[in-house]
C-alpha positions in Angstrom: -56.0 72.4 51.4 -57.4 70.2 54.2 -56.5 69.0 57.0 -55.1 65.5 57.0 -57.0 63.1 59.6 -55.5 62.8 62.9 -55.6 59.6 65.4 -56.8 60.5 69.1 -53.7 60.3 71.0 -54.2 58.5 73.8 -52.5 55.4 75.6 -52.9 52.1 73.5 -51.1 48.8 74.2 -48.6 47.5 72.1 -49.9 44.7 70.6 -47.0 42.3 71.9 -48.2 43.4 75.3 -51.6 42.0 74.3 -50.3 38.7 72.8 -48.3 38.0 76.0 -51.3 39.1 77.8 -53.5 36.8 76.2 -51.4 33.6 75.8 -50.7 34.0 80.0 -54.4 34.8 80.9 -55.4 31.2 78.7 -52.1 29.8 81.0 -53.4 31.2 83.8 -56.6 29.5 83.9 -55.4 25.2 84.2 -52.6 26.8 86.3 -54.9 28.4 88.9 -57.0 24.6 88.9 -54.2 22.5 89.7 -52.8 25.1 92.4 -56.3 25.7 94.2 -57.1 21.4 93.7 -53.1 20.7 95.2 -54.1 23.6 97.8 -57.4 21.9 99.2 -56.5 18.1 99.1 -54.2 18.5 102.5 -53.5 14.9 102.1 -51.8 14.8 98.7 -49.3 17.0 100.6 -49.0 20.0 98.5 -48.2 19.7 94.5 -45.7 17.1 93.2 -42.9 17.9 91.6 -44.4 16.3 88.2 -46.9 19.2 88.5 -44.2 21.6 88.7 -42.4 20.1 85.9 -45.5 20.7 84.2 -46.4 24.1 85.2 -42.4 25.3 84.0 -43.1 23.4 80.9 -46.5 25.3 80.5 -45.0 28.4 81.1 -41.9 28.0 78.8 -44.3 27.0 76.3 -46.8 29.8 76.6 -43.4 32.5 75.8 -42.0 30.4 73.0 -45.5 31.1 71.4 -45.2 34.8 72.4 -42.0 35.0 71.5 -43.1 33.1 67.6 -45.8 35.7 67.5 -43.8 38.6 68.1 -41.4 37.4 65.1 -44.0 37.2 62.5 -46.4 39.6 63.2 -45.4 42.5 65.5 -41.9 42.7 64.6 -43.1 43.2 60.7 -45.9 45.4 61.4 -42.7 47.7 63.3 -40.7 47.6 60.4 -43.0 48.5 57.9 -44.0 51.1 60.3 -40.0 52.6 60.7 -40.1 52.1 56.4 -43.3 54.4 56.3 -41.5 56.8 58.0 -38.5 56.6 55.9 -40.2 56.5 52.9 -42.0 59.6 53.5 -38.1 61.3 54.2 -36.7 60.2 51.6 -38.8 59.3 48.6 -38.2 57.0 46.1 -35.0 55.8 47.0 -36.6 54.3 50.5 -39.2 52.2 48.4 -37.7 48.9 49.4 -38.8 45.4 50.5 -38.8 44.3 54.1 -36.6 41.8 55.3 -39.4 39.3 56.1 -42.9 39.7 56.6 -43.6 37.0 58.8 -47.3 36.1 57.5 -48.8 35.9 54.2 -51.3 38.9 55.1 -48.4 41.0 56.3 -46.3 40.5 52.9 -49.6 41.3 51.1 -50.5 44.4 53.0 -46.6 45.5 52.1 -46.6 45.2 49.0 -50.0 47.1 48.6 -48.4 49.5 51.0 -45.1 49.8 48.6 -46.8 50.0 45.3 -49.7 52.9 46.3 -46.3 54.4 48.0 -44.9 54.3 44.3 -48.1 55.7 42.8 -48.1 58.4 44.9 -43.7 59.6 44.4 -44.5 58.8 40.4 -47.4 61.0 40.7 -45.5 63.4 42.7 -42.8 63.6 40.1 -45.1 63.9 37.4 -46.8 66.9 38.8 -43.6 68.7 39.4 -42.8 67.8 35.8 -46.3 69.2 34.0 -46.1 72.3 36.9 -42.8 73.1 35.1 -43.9 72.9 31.4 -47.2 74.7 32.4 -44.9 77.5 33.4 -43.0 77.0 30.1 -46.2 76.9 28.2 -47.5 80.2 29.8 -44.6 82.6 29.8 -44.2 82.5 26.2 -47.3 83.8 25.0 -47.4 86.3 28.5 -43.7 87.7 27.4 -45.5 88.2 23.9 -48.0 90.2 25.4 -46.4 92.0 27.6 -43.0 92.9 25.4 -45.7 94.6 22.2 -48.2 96.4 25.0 -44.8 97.8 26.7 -44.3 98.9 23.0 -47.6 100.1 22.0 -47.1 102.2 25.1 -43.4 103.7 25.2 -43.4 104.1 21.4 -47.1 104.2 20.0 -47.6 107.5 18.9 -44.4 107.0 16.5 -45.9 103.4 15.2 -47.4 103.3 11.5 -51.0 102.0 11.5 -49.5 98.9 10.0 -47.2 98.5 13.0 -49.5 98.6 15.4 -51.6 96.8 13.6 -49.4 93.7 13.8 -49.0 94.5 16.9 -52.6 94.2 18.6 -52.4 90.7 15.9 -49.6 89.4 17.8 -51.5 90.3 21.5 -54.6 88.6 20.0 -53.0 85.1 18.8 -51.0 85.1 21.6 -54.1 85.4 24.2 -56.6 82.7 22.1 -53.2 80.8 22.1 -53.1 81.3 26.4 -57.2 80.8 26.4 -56.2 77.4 24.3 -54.0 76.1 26.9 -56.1 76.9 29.8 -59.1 74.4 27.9 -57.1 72.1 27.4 -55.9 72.2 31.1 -59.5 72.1 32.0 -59.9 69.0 29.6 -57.1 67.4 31.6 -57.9 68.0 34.8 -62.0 66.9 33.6 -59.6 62.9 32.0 -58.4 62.7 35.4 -61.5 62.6 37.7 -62.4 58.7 37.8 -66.0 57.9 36.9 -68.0 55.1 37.5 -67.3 51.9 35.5 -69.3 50.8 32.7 -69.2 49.6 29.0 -69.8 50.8 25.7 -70.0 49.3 21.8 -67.8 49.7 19.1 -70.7 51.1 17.2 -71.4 53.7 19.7 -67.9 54.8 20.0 -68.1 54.6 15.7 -71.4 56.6 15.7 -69.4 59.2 18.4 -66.8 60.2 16.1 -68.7 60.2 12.9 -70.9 62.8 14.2 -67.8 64.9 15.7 -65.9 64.5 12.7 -68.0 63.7 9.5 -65.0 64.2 6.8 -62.8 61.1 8.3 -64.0 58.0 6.6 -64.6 55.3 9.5 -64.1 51.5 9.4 -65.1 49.5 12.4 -63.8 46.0 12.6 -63.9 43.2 15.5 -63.4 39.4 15.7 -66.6 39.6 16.9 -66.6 40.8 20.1 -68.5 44.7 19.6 -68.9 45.2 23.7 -65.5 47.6 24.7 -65.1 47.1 28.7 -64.5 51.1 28.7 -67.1 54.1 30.2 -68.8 55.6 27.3 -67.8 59.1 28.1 -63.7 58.0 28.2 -63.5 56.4 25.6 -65.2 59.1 23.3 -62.8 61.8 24.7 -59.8 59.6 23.9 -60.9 58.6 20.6 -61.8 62.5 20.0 -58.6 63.3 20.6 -57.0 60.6 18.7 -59.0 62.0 15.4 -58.2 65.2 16.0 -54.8 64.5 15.6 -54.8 62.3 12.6 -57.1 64.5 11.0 -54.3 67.2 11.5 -51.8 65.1 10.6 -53.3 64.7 7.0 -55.7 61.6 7.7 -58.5 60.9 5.7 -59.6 57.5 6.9 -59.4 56.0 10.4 -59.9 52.3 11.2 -61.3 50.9 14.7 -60.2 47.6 15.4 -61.3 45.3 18.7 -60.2 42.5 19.5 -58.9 40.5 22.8 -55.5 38.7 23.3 -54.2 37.2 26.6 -57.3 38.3 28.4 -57.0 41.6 27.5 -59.6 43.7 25.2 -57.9 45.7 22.8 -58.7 48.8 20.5 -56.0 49.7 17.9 -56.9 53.1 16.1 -55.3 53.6 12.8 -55.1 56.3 10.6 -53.6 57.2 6.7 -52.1 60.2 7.5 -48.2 61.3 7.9 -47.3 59.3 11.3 -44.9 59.4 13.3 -41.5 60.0 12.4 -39.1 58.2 14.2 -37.6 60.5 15.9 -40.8 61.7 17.4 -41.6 58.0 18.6 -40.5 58.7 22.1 -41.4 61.9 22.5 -45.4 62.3 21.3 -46.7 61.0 25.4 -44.5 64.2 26.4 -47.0 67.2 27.6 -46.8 69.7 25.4 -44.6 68.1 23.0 -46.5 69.1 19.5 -44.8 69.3 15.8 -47.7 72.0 15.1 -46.9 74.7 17.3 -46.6 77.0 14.7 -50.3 75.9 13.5 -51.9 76.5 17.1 -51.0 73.2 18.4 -50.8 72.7 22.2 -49.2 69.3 22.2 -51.7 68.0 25.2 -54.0 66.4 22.9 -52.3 62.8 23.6 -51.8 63.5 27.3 -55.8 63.8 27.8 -56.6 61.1 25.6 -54.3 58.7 28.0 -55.6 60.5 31.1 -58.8 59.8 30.6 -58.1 56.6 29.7 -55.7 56.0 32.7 -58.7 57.2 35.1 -60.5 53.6 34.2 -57.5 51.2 34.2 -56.8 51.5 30.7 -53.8 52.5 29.0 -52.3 54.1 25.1 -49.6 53.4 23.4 -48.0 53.7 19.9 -47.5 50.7 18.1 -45.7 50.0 14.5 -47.4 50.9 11.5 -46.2 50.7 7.8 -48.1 53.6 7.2 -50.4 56.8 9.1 -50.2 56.2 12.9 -51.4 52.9 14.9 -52.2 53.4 18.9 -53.7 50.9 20.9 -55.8 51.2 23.8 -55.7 48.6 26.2 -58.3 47.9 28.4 -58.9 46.0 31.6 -61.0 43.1 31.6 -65.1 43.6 32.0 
């Protein structure tokens, strides 16, 4: 892990030091020409009490201003300074709004400051989250293993050859199953690295799948707009995955629809197979949540297709469907 970057510590004024600083320096300057002009005119008999008034005026003047620009700008700047702090005790809880931000540029470097603040405790949370059902995922298939070799060992010369047969069986499913998981970890890990931006056709992404999955029947319809404000590479991994699944699922025919609503450039991918049953609705973005484990399924399939798509600005979801299983990828404007 690396070292974060550190600041040179060193003396640095405040900056309502350097306001006050300022705003009596620019003072300073008409003050010092009326003092040195009532100094050297002997017969005007010093400065008159009108220049005084003035002078005090000047002066109570010059700190009102310090004292307006210490309000709106170095007394927000402290407390989104004390919030950092707080937030980075106490998490999510702390995530809260100042009680004024005194400037517009102030409230807009808060909020910025408050939502990548969010980003980071969601991401935090998640990690914890997928760390624990990667640990899930693994010990199953490792207690396998271990429980028939401590078997093979302890009692092997008493096995038939049909029982240890089934044995070595069970170590080798239960190893592709552990070499499965750790590809599809690498697949994850690969969705998550952002790329550059760029864009892509429907007909490419069309062409894509057809050649990666020749017995699905494809269907590519737009209102006319073909050009999908997505990175080539993406949006064939999430599309990949989205196949795969159907195709499990039963699907025999897959429709790509584009269109744009309210800005936005949509990409609904439907297929004919079994869906999703309702009870499954809420559950199928889960990592690791698969209704084919018995088959081999991993249940991350879904998590690197919205990964991959997350890493451009995009996002997946499940929408309604009479029949098969509709998602639509949303995408963010070219």
């Amino acid at each position: 892990m690396s070292d974060g970057v550190e600041i040179t510590r060193k003396w640095r004024p405040p900056l309502a030091l350097i306001v006050v600083a300022v705003l009596l320096a620019v003072m300073a300057i008409p003050t010092a020409v009326i003092v040195w002009v009532g100094a050297v005119d002997l017969t005007a008999g010093g400065l008159s009490p009108n220049e005084i008034l003035a002078l005090c005026m000047a002066l109570l003047l010059t700190l009102g201003i310090a004292y307006v620009l210490s309000r709106t700008i170095t007394k927000p700047i402290n407390a989104l300074i004390a919030r950092t702090d707080a937030i980075a005790r106490g998490g999510q809880s702390a995530i809260q709004p100042l009680d004024a931000y005194g400037t517009r540029e102030i409230a807009t470097l808060s909020q910025s400051f408050l939502d990548l603040a969010t980003r980071m405790i969601d991401r935090t949370d998640y990690i914890r989250s997928f760390a624990a059902h990667v640990s899930h995922e693994l010990k199953s298939p490792l207690t396998a293993i271990r429980g028939a070799a401590e078997l093979m060992r302890d009692d092997g010369n008493a096995m038939t050859p049909a029982e240890r047969q089934r044995f070595l069986d069970n170590i080798l499913a239960d190893t592709e199953r552990l070499d499965l998981l750790l590809q599809r970890l690498r697949e994850l890990a690969q969705a998550e690295l952002p790329t550059s931006a760029g864009q892509t056709t429907l007909t490419d992404l069309t062409a894509a799948l057809a050649e990666r999955f020749p017995a699905l029947t494809l269907t590519a319809v737009s209102d006319g707009e073909t050009r999908v404000p997505l990175q080539h590479d993406a949006g064939v991994v999430a599309l990949v995955h989205l196949a795969e699944n159907a195709a499990q699922h039963g699907a025999t025919h897959l429709t790509l629809t584009l269109h744009r609503s309210e800005g936005a450039t949509m990409l609904d991918v439907a297929d004919n197979g079994s869906g999703v049953s309702p009870g499954n609705r809420g559950k199928i973005f889960q990592p690791f949540f698969s209704t084919r484990r018995e088959a081999g399924g991993t249940g991350m399939g879904l998590e690197i297709a919205r990964a991959a798509l997350r890493s451009h600005g995009s996002d997946i979801t499940l929408e309604p469907s009479h029949t098969g299983a509709c998602f639509r990828i949303t995408m963010r404007k070219p």
